[in-house]
C-alpha positions as CSV (number, residue, x, y, z in Angstrom):
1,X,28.8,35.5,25.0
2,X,27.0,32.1,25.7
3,X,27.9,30.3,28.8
4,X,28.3,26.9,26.6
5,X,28.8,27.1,22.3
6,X,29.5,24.2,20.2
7,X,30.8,25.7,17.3
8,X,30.7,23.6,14.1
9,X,31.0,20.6,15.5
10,X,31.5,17.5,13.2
11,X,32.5,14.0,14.1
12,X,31.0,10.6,15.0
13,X,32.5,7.2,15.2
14,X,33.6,5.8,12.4
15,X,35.9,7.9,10.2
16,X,34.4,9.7,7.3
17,X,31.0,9.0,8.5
18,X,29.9,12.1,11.2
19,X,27.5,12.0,13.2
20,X,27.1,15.5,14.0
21,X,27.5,17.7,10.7
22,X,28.5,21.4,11.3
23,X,26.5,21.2,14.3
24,X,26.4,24.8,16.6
25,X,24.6,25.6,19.6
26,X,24.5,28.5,22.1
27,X,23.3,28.1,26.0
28,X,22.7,30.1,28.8
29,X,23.5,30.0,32.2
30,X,21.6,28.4,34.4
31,X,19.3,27.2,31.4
32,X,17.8,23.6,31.3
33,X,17.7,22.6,27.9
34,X,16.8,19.1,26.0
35,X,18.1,17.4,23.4
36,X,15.0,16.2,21.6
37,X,14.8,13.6,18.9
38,X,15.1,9.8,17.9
39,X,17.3,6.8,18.7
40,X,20.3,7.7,16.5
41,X,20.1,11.4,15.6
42,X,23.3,12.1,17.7
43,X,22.0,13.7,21.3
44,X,24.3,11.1,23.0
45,X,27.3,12.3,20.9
46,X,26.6,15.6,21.3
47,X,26.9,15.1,25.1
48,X,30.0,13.1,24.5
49,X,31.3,15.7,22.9
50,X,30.7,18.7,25.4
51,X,32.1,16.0,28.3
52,X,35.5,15.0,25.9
53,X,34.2,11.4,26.3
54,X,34.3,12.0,21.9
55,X,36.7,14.3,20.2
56,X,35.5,16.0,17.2
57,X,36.7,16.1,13.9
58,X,36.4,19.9,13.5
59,X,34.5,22.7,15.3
60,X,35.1,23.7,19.6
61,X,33.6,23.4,22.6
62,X,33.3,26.5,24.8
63,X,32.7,26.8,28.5
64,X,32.2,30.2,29.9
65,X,34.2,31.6,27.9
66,X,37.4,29.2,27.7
67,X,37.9,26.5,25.2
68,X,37.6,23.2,26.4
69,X,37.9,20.9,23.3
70,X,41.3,19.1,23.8
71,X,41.0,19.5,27.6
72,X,40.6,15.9,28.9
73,X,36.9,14.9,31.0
74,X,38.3,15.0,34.6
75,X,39.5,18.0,33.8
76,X,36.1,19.9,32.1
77,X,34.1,20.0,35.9
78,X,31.7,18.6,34.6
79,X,28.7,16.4,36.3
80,X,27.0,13.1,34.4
81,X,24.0,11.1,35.0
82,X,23.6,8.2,33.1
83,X,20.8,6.0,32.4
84,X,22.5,3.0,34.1
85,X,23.1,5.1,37.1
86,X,26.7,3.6,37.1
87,X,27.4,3.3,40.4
88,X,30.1,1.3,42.2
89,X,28.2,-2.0,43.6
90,X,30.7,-2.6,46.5
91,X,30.7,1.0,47.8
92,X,28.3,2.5,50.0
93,X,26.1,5.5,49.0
94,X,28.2,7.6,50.8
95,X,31.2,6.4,49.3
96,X,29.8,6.7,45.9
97,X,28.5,9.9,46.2
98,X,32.2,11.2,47.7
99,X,34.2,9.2,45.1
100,X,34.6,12.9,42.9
101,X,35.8,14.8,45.3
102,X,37.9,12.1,46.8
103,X,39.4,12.1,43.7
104,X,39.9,15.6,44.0
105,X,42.0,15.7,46.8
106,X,39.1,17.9,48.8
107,X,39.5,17.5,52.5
108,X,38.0,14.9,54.3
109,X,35.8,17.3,56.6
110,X,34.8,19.0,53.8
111,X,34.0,16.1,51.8
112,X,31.9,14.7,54.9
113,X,29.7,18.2,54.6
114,X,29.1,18.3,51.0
115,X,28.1,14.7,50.9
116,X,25.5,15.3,53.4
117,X,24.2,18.4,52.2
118,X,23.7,16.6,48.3
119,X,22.3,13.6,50.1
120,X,19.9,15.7,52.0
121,X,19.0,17.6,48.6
122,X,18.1,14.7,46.6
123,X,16.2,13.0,50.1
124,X,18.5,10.4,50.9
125,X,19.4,11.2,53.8
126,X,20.0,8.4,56.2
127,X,20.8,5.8,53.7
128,X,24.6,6.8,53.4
129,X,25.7,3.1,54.5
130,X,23.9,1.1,51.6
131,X,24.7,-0.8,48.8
132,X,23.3,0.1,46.0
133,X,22.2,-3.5,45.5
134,X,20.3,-2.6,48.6
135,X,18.3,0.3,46.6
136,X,15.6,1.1,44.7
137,X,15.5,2.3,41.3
138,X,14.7,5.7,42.1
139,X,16.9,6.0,45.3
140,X,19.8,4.4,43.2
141,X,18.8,7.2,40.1
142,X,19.2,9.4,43.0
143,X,22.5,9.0,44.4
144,X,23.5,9.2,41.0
145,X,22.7,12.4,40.7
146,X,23.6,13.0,44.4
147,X,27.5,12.6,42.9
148,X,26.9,14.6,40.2
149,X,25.7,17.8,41.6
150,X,28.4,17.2,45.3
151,X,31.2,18.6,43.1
152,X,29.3,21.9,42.5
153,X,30.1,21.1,38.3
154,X,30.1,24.0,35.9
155,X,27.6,21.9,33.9
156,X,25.6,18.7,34.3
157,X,24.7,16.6,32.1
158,X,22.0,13.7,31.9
159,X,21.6,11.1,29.3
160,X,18.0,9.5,29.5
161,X,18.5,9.4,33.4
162,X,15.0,8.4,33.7
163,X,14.0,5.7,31.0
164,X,15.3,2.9,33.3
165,X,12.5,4.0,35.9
166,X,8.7,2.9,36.0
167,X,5.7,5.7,34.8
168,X,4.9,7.2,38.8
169,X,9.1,7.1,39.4
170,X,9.7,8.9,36.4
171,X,7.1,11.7,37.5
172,X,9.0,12.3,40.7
173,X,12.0,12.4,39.3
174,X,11.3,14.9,37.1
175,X,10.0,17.0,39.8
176,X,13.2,16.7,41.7
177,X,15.4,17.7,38.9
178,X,13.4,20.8,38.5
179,X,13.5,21.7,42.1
180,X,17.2,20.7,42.3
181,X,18.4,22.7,39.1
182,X,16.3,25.7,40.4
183,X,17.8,26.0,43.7
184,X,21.3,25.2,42.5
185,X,20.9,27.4,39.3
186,X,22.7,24.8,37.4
187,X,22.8,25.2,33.6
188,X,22.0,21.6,32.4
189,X,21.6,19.4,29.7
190,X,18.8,16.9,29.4
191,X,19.2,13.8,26.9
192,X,15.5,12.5,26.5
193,X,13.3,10.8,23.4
194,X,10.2,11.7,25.6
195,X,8.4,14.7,24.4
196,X,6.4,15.1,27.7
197,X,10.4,15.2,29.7
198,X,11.5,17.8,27.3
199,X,8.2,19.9,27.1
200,X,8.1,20.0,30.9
201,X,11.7,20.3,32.4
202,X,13.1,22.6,29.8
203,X,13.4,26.4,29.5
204,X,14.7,25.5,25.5
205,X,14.1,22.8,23.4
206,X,16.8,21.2,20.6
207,X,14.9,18.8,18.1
208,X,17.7,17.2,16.5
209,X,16.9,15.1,13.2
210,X,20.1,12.8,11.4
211,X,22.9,14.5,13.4
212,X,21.2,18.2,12.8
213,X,19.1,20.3,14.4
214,X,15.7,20.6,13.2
215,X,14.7,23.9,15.4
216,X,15.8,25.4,19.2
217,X,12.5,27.1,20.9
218,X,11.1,27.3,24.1
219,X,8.6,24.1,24.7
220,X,5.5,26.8,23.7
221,X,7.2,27.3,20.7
222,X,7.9,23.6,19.5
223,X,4.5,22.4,20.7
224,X,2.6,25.3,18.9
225,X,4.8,26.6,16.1
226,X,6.5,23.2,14.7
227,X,9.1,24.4,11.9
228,X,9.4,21.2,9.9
229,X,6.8,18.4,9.4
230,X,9.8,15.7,11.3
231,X,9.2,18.2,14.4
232,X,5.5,18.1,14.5
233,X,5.4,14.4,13.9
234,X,7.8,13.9,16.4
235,X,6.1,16.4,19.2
236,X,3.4,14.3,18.8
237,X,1.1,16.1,16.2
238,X,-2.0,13.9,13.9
239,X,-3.5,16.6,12.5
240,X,-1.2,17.5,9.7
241,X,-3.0,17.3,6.4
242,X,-1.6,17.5,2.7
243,X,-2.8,20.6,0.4
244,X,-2.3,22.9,-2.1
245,X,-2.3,26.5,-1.7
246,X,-4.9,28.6,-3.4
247,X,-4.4,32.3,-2.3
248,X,-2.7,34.3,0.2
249,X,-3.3,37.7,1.2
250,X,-1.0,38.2,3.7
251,X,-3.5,38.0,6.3
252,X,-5.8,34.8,5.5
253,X,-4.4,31.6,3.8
254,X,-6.5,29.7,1.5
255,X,-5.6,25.9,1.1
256,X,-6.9,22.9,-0.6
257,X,-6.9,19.7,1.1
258,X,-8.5,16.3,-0.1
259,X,-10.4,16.0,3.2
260,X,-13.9,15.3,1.9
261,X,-13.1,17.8,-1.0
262,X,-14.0,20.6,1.2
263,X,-11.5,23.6,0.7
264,X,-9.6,24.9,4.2
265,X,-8.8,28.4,5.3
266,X,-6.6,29.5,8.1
267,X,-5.3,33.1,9.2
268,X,-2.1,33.4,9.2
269,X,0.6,35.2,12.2
């Protein structure tokens, strides 16, 4: 059985109008997977969904094995990282980053090790008594993530954690999730409208279209073997070109296109 299945999800905002229709997914453990797509085709809701933040109309929420889909957020162990980092302002980094398992009731000696050893994972070591008006966008993206990962969650989840942060940040940011979700093993979900994000942190793929999902693949499989037109566009393909087929043998696939009336043929997999 999948670690994490949404099974027929449907729901949304507004009563009667869902923004996720009979939407089902399956994911591994200790799988990185985007949600792909644009503004508005529900990758935020699905999130909200899987966290309890939204409660769906119909359809479950599964989590290694249990269903989770009345259980309320604090109780789902599950990490977030949002795109306005959504830290405290008057607590430290330290206290930011501790505030979960504070919350928790964890031991104060423990608390004081784990916080130092997720600090120390995401390099911010030695910055424990800042503000995080005294940060900068990158160090304050990372103690987000720093508080997300300290309560060792069963899943983590990030919505568009790096869209607030300049081209060069975003690069090294996306070099630190990979290195921190491969030595953690964390299965995690990655909220992005950036192909190049999803093409090069993910094991799989979702490109979700108006509250559906278009395809699931690995990145080689999106990128190469688009299943709808809406995916190619989006991936990032110009090349697509309008024809009518003339013959196919099974093997070689003879099509008409209005490109300088010239007739084009392609072998076919």
């Amino acid at each position: 059985m999948s670690y994490l299945r949404l099974d027929h999800l449907v729901g949304g905002y507004q009563r009667g109008i869902p923004v996720l229709s009979d939407y089902c997914l399956d994911i591994e453990k200790g799988e990185t997977v985007s949600l792909l797509g644009p503004s508005g085709c529900g990758k935020t809701t699905t999130l909200r969904m899987i966290s309890g933040f939204l409660h769906p109309t119909s359809g479950d929420v599964l989590l290694d094995g249990n269903n989770i889909t009345a259980m309320p957020p604090n109780k789902r162990n599950i990490g977030l990282v949002f795109q306005s980092y959504a830290l405290f302002p008057h607590l430290s980094v330290f206290r930011n980053v501790a505030f979960g398992l504070q919350m928790r009731r964890v031991p104060r000696e423990q608390i004081a090790e784990r916080v130092a050893r997720a600090l120390a994972m995401t390099d911010l070591t030695g910055l424990e008594a800042r503000l995080p008006s005294q940060l900068s966008g990158g160090q304050r993206q990372r103690v987000a993530l720093s508080r997300a990962i300290v309560i060792e969650p069963s899943l983590l989840l990030l919505d568009e954690p790096l869209s607030n942060l300049d081209a060069k940040l975003r690069l090294q940011m996306r070099a630190e999730l990979s290195r921190i979700q491969r030595t953690l093993g964390i299965t995690m979900i990655y909220v992005t409208h950036d192909q190049v994000e999803a093409l090069s942190l993910s094991d799989k793929i979702v490109v979700m279209n108006r509250g559906r999902i278009d395809q699931i693949g690995t990145p080689e499989e999106i990128y190469q073997r688009p299943a709808t037109p809406s995916v190619a566009r989006f991936v990032g393909f110009d090349n697509q070109l309008d024809g009518r087929v003339r013959s196919n043998d099974g093997r070689t696939l003879s099509v008409a296109a209005p490109l300088k009336r010239r007739r084009t043929t392609c072998r076919t997999t």
